[in-house]
C-alpha positions in Angstrom: 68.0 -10.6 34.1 67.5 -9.3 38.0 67.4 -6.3 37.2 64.8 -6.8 34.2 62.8 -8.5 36.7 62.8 -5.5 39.2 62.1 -2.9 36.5 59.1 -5.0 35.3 58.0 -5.6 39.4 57.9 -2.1 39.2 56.1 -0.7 36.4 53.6 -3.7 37.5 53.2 -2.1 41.0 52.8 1.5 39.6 50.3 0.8 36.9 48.0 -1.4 39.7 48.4 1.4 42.2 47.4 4.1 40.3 44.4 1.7 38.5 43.5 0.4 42.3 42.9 4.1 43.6 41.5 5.9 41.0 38.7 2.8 40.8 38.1 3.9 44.5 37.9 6.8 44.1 35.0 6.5 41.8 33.7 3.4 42.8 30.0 3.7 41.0 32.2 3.6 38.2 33.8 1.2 38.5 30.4 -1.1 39.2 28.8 0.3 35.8 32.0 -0.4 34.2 31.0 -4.1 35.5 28.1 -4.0 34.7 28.9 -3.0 30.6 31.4 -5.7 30.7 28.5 -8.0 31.7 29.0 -8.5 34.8 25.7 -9.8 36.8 24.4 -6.5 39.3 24.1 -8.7 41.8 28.3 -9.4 41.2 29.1 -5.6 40.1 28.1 -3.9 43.4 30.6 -5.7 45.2 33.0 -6.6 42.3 33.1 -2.5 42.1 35.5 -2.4 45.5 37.2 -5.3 45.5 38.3 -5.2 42.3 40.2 -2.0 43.2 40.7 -3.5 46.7 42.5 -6.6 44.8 44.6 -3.9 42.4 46.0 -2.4 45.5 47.4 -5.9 47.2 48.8 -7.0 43.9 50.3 -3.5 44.3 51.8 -4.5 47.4 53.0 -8.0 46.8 55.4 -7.1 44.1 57.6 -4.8 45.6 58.8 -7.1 48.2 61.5 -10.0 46.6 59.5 -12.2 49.6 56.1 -11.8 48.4 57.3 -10.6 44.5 56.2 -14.0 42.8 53.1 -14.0 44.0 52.1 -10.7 43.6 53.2 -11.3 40.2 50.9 -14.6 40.2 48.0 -12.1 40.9 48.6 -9.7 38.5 48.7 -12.2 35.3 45.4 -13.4 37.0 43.6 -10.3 37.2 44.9 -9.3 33.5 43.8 -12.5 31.7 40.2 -11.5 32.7 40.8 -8.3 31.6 42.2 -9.4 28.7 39.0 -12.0 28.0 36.2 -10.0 28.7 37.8 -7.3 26.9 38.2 -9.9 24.0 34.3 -11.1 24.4 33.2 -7.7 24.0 34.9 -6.9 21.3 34.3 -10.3 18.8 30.3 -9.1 20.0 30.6 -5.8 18.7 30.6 -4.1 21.9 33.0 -1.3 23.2 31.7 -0.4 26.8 33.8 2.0 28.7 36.9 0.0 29.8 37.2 2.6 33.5 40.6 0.8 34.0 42.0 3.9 35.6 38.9 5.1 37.0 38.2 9.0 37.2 42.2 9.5 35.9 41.1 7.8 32.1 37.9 5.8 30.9 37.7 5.4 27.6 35.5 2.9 25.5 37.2 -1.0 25.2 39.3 -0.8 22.0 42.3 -3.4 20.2 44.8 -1.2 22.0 43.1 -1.7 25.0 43.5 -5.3 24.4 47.6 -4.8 23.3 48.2 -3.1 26.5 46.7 -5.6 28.8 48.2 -8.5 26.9 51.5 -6.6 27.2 51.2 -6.0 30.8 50.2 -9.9 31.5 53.3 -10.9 29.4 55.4 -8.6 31.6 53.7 -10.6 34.8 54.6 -13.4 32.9 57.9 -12.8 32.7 58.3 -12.1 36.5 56.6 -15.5 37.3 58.8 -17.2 34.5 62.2 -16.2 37.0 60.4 -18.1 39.8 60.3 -17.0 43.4 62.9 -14.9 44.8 65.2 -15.9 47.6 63.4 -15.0 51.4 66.5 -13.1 52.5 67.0 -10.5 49.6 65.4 -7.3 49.6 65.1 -4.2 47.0 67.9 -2.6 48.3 70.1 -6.0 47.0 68.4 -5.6 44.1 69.1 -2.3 43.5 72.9 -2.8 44.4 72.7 -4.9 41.2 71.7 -1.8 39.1 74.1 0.7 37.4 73.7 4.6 38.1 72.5 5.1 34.7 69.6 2.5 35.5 69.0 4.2 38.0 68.2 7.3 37.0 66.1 6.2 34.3 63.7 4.0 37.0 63.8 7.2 38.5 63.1 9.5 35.6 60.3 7.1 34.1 58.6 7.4 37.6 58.8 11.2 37.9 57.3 11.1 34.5 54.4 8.8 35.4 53.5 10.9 39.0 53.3 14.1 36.5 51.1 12.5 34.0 48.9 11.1 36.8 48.3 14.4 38.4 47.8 16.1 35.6 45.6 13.9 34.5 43.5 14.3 37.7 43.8 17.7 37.6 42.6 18.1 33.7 39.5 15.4 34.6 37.9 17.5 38.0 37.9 20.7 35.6 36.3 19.0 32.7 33.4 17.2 35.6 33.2 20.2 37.0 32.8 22.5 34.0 31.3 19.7 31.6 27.9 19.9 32.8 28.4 24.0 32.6 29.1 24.1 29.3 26.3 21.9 27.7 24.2 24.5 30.1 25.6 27.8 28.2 25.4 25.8 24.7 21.7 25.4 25.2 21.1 28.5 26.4 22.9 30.1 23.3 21.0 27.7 20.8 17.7 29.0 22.8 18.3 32.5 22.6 19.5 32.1 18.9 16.6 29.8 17.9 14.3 31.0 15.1 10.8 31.4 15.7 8.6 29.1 14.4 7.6 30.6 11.1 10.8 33.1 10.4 12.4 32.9 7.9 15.6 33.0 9.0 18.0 29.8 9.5 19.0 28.3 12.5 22.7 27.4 13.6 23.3 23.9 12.5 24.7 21.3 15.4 24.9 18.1 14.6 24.8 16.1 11.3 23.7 18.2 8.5 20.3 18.3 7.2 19.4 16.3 4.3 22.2 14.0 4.8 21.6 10.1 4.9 21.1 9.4 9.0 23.2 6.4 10.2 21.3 3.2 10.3 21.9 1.4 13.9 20.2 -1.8 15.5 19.4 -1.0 19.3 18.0 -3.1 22.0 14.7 -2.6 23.6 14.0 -2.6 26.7 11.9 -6.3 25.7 15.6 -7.5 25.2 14.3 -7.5 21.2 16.4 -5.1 18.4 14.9 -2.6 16.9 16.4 -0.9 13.8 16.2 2.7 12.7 14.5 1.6 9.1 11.5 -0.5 11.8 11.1 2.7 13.6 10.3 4.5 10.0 8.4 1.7 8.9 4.9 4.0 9.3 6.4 6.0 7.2 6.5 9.0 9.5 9.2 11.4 10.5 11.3 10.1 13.7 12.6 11.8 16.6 15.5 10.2 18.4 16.2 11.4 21.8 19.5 10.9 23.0 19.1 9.8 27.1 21.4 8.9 30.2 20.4 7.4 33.3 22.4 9.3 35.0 21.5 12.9 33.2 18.9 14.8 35.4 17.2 17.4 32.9 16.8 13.5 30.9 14.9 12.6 34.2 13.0 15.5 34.1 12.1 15.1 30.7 10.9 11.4 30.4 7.1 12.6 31.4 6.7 15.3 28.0 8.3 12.2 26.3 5.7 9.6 27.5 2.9 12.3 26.7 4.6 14.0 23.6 4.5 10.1 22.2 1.0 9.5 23.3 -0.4 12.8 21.9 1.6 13.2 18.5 1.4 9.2 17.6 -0.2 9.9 14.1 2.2 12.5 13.1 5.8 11.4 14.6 7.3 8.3 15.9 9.4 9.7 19.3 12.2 7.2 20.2 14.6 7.9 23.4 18.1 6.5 23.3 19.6 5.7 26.6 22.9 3.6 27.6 23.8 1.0 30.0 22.3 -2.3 30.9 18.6 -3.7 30.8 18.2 -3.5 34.2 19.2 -0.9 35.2 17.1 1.0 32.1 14.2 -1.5 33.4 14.3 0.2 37.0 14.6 3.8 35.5 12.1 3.7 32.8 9.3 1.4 34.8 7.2 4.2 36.0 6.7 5.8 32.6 4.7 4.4 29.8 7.4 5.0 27.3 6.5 3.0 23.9 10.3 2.7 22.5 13.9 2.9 24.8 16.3 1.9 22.9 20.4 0.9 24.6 23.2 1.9 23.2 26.1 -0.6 25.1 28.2 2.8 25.7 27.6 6.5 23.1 28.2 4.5 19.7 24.7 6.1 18.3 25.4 9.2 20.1 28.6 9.5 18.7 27.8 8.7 15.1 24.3 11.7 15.5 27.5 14.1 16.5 25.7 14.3 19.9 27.5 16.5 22.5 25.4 16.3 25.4 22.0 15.1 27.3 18.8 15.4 26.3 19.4 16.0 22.5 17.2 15.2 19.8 17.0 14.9 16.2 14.3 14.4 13.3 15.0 11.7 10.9 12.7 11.4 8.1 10.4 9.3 6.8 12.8 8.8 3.8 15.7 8.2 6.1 17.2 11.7 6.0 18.3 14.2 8.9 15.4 16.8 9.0 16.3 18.7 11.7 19.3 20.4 13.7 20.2 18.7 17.2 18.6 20.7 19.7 20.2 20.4 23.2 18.1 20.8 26.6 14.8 20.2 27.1 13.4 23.4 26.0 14.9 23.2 22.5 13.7 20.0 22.5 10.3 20.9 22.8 10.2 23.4 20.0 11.1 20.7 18.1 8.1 18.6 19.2 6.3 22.0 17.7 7.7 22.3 15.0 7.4 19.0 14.0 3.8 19.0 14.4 2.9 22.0 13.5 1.6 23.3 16.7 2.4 26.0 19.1 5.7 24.7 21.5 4.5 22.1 24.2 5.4 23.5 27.6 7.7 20.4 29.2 6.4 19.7 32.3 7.7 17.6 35.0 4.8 15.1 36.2 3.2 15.2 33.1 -0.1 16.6 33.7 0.8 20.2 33.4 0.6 21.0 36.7 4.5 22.3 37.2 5.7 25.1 34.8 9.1 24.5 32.8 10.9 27.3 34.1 10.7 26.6 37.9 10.1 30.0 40.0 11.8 30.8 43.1 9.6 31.0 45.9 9.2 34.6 48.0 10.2 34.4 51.5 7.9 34.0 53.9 5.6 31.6 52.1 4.4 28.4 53.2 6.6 26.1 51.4 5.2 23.2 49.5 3.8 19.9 50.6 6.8 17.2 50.0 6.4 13.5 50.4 9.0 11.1 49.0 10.2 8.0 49.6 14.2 7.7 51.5 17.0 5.3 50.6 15.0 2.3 52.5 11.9 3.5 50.9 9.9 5.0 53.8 7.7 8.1 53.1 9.5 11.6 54.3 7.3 14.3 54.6 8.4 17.9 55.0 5.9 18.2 57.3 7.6 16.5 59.9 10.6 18.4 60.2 8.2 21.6 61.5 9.4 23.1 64.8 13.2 23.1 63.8 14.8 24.8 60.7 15.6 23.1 58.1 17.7 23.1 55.3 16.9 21.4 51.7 19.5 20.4 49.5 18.9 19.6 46.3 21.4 17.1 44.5 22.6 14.7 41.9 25.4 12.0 43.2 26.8 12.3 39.5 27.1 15.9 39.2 30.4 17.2 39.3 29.6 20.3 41.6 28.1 18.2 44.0 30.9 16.1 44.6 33.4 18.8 45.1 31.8 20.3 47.8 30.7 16.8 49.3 33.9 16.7 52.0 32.7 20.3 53.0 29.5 18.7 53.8 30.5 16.2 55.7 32.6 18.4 58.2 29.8 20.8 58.6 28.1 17.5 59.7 30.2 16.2 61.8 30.4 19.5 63.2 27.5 21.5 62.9 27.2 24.8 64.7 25.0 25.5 67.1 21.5 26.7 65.7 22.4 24.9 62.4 19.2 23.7 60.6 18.0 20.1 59.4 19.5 19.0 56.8 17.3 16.8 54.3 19.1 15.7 51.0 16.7 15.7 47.7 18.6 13.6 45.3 18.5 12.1 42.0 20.5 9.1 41.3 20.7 5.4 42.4 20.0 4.2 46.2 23.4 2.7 45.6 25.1 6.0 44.3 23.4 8.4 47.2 24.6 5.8 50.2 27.9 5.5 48.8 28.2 9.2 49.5 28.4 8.5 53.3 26.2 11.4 54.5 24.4 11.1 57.9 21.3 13.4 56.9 18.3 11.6 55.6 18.1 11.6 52.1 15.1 11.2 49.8 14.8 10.2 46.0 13.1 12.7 43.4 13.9 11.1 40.0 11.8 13.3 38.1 13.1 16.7 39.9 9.5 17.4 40.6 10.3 18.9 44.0 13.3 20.8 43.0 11.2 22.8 40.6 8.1 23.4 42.9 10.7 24.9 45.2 12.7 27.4 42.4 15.7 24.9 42.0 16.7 24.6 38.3 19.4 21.7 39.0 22.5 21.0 41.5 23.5 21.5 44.0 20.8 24.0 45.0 19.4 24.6 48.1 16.7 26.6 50.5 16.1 26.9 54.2 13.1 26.6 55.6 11.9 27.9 58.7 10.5 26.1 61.9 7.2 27.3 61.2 7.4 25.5 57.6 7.9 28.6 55.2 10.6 29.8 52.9 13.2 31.4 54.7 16.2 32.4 52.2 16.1 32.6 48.2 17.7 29.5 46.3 21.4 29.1 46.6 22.7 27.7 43.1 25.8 26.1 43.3 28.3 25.0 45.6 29.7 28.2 47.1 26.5 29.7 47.7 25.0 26.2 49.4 27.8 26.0 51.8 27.3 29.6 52.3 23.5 29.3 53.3 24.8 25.7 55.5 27.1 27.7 57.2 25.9 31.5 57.7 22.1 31.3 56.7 21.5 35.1 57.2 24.0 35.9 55.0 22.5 34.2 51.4 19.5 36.6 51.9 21.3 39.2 50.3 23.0 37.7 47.4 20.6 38.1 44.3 18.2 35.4 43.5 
């Protein structure tokens, strides 16, 4: 029964480790993850740490006989509230992402979620059950007590689980690094393979097929009232579902064409935009536009049942409740749809809504003054460019949630703790939550741009890009796009001048 005990101390300890670090790893994470579960915010931001915090010392108490019971005390603790609010989601209908290994696996709340937390709280349980151990043994005592073969099957089992850890890691930085890639080259495909409006000739379907029946849902508006799909066709005019994150920049970008698009093309199409996540924090991000429906998915359940890959997407249902159109990814595609639906020319997205940025930014030619820039910073005083004049400086344009970003965030940080000598300003354009951009523990100032207004008027098509600008306030190198080429620029500025725009 001792060694039972040990083996089930252990397994305990590994599976709280490994849940503990990854959750710190990616600690916004694990606060949305609160947040879905329905956790208050004002709970989640600091629930998102020491939740992890309290994985790790459950971690720690089990190993030793001393401290064994009541590590085990902690860990039964910990997964009975897993195990209800994973049970109150579920009899509500609700499967948010469950994040309980953070960036290793997240996956949306499920019954076998449930079966492995239940098992896991019976094997804490168990270790409670045998009582505390004596003060004066120790693991080696305990593993006098157990056989060779034991032994090597601890020893086996654990190999097992450090290989399936790490390659678990390994397999999640390629797909956030590559992920945001792909949906890039898949939308650039669909736009160089789109019909013209008026040819003849068929597009690629994506998505559901057309003329099927589209899935009926019942969302939540951002009133807190649900809306179903049938309401929205109630006019009896087509509908376009928009598929949204909160964290998707390009979905930022796009949420001015959507106000307007709704505005201008009321009569001939209801536009609807599908985001994810909580009320409030939809509330916060939407409260600046004048958007007539957002509707929540709790995690990607209407996503997943439109067959939607990626952010923006859209769709046509219908006025008779049928798909009318393929998905079209990005927001350019998205925008011939707009036409097409109407039966105009394709609106050109803009991104402050009055037309006064084009939708394919343009890189700026060295030596011209750059533009005016005035935005707020993480305590929301106004940041103008203006002021950084006399001393070079070096715009970075980001996205906390982008997986490029991240990656070269630790280079970042050296080159600012030490910066060479001559080394520019650095002033961080970001997307992305207060919360999310201080978490990343930069020093340099960093301002919000939500809509990715600035990026554009400056040639930046998404992150990490960046430009210098000189002391005299013009454009001093061409756009570096992606990681490499920033912390090329950071590091050698002369040198990005001749790599191709």
């Amino acid at each position: 029964m001792d060694v039972i005990s040990f083996l089930a101390r252990v397994l305990l300890a590994a599976v709280f480790l490994v849940a503990g670090l990854a959750k710190l790893a990616n600690r916004p994470g694990s606060e949305q993850a609160l947040r879905d579960f329905g956790v208050p915010a004002t709970l989640a931001a600091p629930g998102g740490t020491l939740l992890p915090v309290a994985e790790l010392l459950v971690a720690v108490l089990l190993l030793p006989t001393a401290t064994s019971w009541w590590g085990a005390l902690g860990a039964l603790v910990l997964l009975l509230l897993f195990v209800g609010g994973i049970s109150y989601n579920l009899a509500r209908g609700r499967t948010p992402e469950c994040h309980c290994f953070g960036q290793l696996h997240s996956a949306p709340a499920s019954w076998p979620t449930l079966a492995r937390n239940a098992v896991l709280a019976a094997l804490a349980g168990f270790v409670l059950w045998q009582g505390p151990e004596p003060s004066n043994t120790s693991v080696v005592d305990a593993f006098r007590s157990v056989s060779a073969g034991q032994v090597l099957g601890l020893a086996g089992g654990l190999l097992l689980l450090g290989l399936l850890v790490g390659e678990g890691w390994l397999l999640l930085n390629l797909l956030r690094q590559n992920g945001r890639l792909l949906l890039r080259i898949e939308a650039l495909e669909a736009q160089v393979g789109a019909t013209p409006i008026g040819s003849s000739a068929t597009q690629p379907a994506t998505g559901l097929a057309v003329g099927t029946e589209a899935p009926s849902f019942t969302l939540v508006s951002l009133g807190g009232a649900p809306l179903t799909l049938d309401a929205l066709r109630t006019p009896g005019k087509p509908v376009m579902l928009v598929f949204s994150d909160p964290e998707c920049g390009p979905c930022t970008a796009l949420l001015p064409d959507l106000a307007r698009w709704q505005h201008e093309y009321a009569a001939t199409v209801t536009i609807a935009l599908i985001s994810r996540g909580t009320l409030e924090a939809n509330r916060a991000k939407f409260s600046e536009q004048p958007l007539s429906y957002v509707l929540l998915q709790q995690n990607r359940e209407a996503a997943t049942v439109y067959q939607v890959q990626g952010t923006p997407s859209a769709v046509i249902v219908r006025a008779d409740g049928t798909i009318g159109s393929p998905l079209a990814p990005g927001a350019e595609a998205i925008a011939a749809l707009v036409a097409r639906t109407v039966g105009s020319s394709p609106p050109v997205p803009h991104t402050n809504g009055h037309g006064s940025v084009p939708a394919q930014p343009v890189a700026l030619p060295i030596g011209t003054p750059a533009p005016a820039l005035t935005l707020p910073d993480l305590q929301g005083k106004m940041v103008n460019l203006a002021d950084f004049r006399g001393h070079s400086s070096l715009l970075l344009f980001w996205n906390p949630g982008c997986g490029f970003c991240q990656r070269m965030l630790d280079d970042l940080k050296a080159w600012e703790a030490r910066p060479p000598k001559g080394a520019p300003q650095l002033l961080v354009v970001s997307t992305g939550t207060v919360e999310d951009n201080r978490a990343m523990g930069l020093r340099a100032p960093i301002v919000l741009d939500q809509g990715f207004s600035a990026g554009r008027q400056f040639g930046a098509t998404g992150t990490p890009m960046a430009v210098l600008i000189d002391a005299q306030g013009r454009i001093a190198s061409e756009v570096a796009a992606g990681g490499p080429a920033v912390l090329t620029l950071v590091k050698d500025p002369h040198q990005l001048k001749l790599l191709p725009a």
